[in-house]
N, C-alpha and C positions, 0 to 999 in steps of 0.2 A: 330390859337388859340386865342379865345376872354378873354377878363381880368372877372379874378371869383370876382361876386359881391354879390352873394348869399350863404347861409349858405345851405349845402345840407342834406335835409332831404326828405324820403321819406313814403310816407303812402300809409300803405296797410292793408287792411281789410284780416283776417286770415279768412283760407276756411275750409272749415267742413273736406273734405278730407286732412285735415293736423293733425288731432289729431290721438294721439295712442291710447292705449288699456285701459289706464288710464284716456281719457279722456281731456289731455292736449297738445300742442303742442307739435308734437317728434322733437326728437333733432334735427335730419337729414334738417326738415323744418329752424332752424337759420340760416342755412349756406343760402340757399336762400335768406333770406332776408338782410342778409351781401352783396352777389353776386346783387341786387335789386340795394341797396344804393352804393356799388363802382361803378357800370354802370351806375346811374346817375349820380353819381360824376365826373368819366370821361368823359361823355357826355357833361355835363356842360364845361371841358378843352378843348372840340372839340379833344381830344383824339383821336380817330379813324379815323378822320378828318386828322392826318397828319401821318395815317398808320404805326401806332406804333403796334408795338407786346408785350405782356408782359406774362407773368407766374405769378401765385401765389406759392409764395416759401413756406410760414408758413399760416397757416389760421387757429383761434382757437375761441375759444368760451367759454365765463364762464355763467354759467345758475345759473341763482341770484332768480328766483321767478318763477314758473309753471305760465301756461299762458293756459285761458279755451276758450271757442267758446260762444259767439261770442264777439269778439275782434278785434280792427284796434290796429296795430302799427305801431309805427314811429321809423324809424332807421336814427339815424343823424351819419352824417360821419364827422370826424376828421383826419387831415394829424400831425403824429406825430413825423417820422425822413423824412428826405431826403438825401443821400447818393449821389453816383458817379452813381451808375448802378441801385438803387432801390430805395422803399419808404417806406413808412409805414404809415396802416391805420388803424385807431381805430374807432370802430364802439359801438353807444347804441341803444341798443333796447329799447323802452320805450311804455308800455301798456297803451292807452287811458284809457281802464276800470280800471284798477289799479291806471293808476297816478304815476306810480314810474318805475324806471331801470329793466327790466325782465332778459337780457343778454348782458354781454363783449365781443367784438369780436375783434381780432387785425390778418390784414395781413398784409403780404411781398410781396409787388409787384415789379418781376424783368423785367427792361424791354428789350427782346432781339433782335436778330438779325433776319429776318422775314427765312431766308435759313439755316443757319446753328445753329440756337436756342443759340447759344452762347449770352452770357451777354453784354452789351452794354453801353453807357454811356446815361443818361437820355440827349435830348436833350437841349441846355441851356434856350429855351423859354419856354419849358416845363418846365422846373427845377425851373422859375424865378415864373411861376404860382403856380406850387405847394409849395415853399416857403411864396407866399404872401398869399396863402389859408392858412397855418400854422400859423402863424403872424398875421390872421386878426381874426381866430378862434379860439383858442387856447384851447384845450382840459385839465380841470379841475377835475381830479377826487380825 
């Protein structure tokens, strides 16, 4: 696991086949880009690097502003709890074209046992990185 020295944020340009019937991004399409920015996030921990297994327990999304085509967003991730077995991540979506917060996203990531899916303790190096990512980012809403 390398030390998290960057702020994670990812950009990505919304695709045509993401809008609904209305014309704007369908709901369905957040979760992706929540799913976008926690695998970079973990990526950046070398996460999968020390074959870790996890679950999304809760995964949720507040939709603050319609979002039309064509549009980039950036989804910045924040680590908001850390617990024994899990964590928590808060996610913003934020529309280039707008300028402003389009949706809230927060999950529950459990991390478990790769055989019998049972819940597990985060390991301490892991635990000590996603702490210092907490600490050094600090999510303000």
């Amino acid at each position: 696991m390398t030390e998290v020295v960057e702020f994670s944020e990812v950009h990505r340009p919304m695709s045509w086949g993401e809008m609904d019937l209305f014309g704007h991004l369908n709901n369905v399409h957040y979760f992706r880009y929540l799913e976008d920015a926690r695998i970079a996030f973990l990526d950046q921990l070398r996460f999968f690097d020390a074959k870790l297994y996890s679950v999304i327990l809760k995964n949720e999304c507040e939709y603050q502003h319609p979002v039309t085509y064509p549009d980039v967003l950036i989804t910045r991730s924040y680590v908001t709890d850390v617990g024994h077995t899990s964590f928590t991540m808060l996610y913003e979506i934020v529309s280039k074209q707008q300028g402003n917060i389009v949706a809230i996203g927060k999950s529950v990531i459990v991390i478990v046992n790769p055989t019998t899916f049972q819940k597990q303790a985060i390991p301490n190096q892991v635990k000590t990185h996603l702490l210092s990512y907490m600490m050094q980012f600090k999510y303000k809403d």
